[in-house]
C-alpha positions as CSV (number, residue, x, y, z in Angstrom):
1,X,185.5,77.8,116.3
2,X,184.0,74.9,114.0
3,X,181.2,74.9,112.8
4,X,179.1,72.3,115.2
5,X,180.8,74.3,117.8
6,X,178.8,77.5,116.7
7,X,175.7,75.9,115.9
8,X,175.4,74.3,119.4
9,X,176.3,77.7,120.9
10,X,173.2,79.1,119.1
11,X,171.2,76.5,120.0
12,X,171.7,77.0,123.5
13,X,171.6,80.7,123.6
14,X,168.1,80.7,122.1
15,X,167.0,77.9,124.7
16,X,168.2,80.1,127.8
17,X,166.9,83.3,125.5
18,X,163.5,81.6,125.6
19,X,163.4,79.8,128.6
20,X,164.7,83.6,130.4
21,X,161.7,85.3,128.3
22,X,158.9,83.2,129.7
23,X,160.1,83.5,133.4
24,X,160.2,87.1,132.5
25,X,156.6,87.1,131.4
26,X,155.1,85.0,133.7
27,X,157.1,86.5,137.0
28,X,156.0,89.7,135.7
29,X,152.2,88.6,135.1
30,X,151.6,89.0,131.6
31,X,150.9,85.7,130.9
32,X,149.7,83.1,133.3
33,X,151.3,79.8,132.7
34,X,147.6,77.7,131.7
35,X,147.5,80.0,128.6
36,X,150.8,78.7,127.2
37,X,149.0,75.7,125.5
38,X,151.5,73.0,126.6
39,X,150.6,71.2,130.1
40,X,155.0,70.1,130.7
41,X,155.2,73.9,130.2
42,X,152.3,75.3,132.4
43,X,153.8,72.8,135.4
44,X,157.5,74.4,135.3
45,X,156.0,77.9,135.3
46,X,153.5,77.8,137.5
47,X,156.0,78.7,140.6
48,X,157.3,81.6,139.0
49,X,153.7,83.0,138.5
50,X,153.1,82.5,142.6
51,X,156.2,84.1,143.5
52,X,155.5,86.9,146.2
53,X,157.6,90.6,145.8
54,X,161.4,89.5,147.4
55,X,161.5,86.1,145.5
56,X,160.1,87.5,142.3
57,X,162.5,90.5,142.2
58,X,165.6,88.2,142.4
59,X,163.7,85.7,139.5
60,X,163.1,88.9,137.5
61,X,167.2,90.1,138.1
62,X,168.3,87.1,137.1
63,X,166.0,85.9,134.2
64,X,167.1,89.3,132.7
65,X,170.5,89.1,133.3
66,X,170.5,85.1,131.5
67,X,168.4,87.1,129.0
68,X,171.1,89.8,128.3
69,X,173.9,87.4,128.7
70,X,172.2,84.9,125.9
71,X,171.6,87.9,123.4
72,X,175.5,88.8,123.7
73,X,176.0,85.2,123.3
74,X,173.7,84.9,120.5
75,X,175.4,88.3,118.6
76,X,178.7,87.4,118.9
77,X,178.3,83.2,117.5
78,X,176.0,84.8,114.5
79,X,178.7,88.0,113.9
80,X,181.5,86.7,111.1
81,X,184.8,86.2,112.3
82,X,187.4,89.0,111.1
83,X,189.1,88.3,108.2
84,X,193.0,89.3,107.5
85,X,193.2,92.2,105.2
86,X,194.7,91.5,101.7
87,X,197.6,93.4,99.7
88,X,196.8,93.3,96.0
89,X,199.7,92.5,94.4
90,X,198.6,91.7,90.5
91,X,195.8,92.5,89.0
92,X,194.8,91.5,85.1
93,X,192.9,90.0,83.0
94,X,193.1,86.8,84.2
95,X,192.0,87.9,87.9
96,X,193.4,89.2,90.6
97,X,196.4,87.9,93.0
98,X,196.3,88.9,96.8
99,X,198.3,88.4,100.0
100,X,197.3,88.3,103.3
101,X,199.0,91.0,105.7
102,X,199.7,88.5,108.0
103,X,201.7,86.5,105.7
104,X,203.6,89.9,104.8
105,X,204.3,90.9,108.7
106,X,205.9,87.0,109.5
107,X,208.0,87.4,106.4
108,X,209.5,90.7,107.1
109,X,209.7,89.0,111.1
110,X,211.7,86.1,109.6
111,X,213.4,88.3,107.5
112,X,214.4,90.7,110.4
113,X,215.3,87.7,112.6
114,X,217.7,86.0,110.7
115,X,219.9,89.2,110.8
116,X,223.0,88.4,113.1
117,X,222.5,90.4,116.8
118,X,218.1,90.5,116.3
119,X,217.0,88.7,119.2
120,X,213.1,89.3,118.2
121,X,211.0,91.8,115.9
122,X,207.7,92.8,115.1
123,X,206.9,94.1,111.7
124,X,203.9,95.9,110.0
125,X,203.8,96.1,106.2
126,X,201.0,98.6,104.2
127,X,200.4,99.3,100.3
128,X,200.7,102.2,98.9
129,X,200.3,103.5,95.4
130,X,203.8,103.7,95.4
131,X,204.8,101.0,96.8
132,X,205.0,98.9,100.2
133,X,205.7,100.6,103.5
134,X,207.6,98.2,105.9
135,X,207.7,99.5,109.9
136,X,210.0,97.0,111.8
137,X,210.5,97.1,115.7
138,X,213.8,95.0,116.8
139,X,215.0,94.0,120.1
140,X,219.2,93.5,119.4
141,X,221.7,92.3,121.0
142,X,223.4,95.0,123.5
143,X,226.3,94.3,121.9
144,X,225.4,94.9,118.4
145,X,226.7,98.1,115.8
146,X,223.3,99.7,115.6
147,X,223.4,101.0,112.6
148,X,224.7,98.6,110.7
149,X,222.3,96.2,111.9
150,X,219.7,98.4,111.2
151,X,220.9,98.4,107.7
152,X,221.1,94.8,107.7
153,X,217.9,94.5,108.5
154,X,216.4,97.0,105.9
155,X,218.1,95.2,103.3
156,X,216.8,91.9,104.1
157,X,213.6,92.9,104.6
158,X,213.2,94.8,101.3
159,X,214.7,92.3,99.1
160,X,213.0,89.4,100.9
161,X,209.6,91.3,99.9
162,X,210.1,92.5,96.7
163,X,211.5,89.0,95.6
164,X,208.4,87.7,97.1
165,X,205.7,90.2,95.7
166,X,207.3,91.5,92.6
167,X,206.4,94.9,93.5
168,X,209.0,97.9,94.7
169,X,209.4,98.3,98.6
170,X,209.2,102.3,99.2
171,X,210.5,101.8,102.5
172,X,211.7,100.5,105.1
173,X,211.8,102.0,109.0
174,X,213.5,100.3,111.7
175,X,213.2,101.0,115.1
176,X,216.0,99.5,116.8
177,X,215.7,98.9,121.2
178,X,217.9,96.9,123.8
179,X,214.8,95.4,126.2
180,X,212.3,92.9,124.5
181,X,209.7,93.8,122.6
182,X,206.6,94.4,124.2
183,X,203.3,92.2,122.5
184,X,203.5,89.7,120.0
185,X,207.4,88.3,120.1
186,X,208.7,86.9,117.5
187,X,212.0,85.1,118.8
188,X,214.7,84.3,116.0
189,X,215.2,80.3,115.4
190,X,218.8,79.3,115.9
């Protein structure tokens, strides 16, 4: 979401937030509307204060409920957005080089799907001390030799990476299935 995007969003969660609070306290009676200082003010909420027990119960349920709703609102525009992890690959002197996870899980896809007989895949790759760990899940072709596939696909993967990162793959696990993958498909590009 962009920035004015967010920015109107918490705008207009603290208006209902506000506007939800003073129905609250005036429905409820701990504030009559005259003592609010501003006359525009005083004139909207002058009906909530007369409200008799059935009406004011339902303005009470749902100036909480906008209340709750605009907190949730307000939480989730002012919480930072996730970022990807990182996998170190250099550190020095000069700094530090990292790459994003995500970029390491579409290469080993890409990898995987150009492999003769992979209709799809779906990869997760994680550092180690000794190395990366590669976990690839590939729907093939019924008709494919599984494990030489499998193979295939190892190899590809790990020198794909390695060339990549100039770090040692440890390994490289490949689960191998006939149905499509379940998820997040990553469809080979013929």
């Amino acid at each position: 979401m962009n920035i004015l995007n967010r920015v109107l969003a918490i705008v207009f969660a603290l208006l209902v937030l506000a506007a939800a609070a003073l129905v609250l306290v005036v429905s409820v009676g701990l504030v009559s509307p005259q003592q609010m200082g501003v006359p525009l003010l005083a004139d909207v909420l002058v009906p909530f204060a007369e409200l008799q027990p059935p009406e004011q119960w339902w303005a009470l349920g749902v100036a909480a409920v906008l209340l709750v709703l605009a907190l949730i609102l307000l939480v989730a525009e002012l919480t930072p957005p996730k970022r990807d992890p990182t996998v170190t690959v250099k550190e020095d002197e000069l700094g530090r080089v990292t790459v994003s996870q995500s970029s390491l899980r579409k290469l080993a896809n890409r990898e995987a799907g150009q492999v003769p007989g992979v209709l799809e895949s779906d990869s997760e790759v994680d550092q180690s001390k000794q190395g990366f760990e590669v976990r690839s899940r590939v729907s093939i072709d019924p008709a494919s030799d599984v494990p030489q596939l499998a193979e295939q696909v190892r190899e590809r993967v790990k020198a794909a990476l390695e060339r990549h990162l100039g770090r040692e793959v440890k390994e490289v696990t490949v689960s191998a299935q006939l149905e499509p993958l379940s998820g997040k498909k990553q469809r080979r590009v013929r």
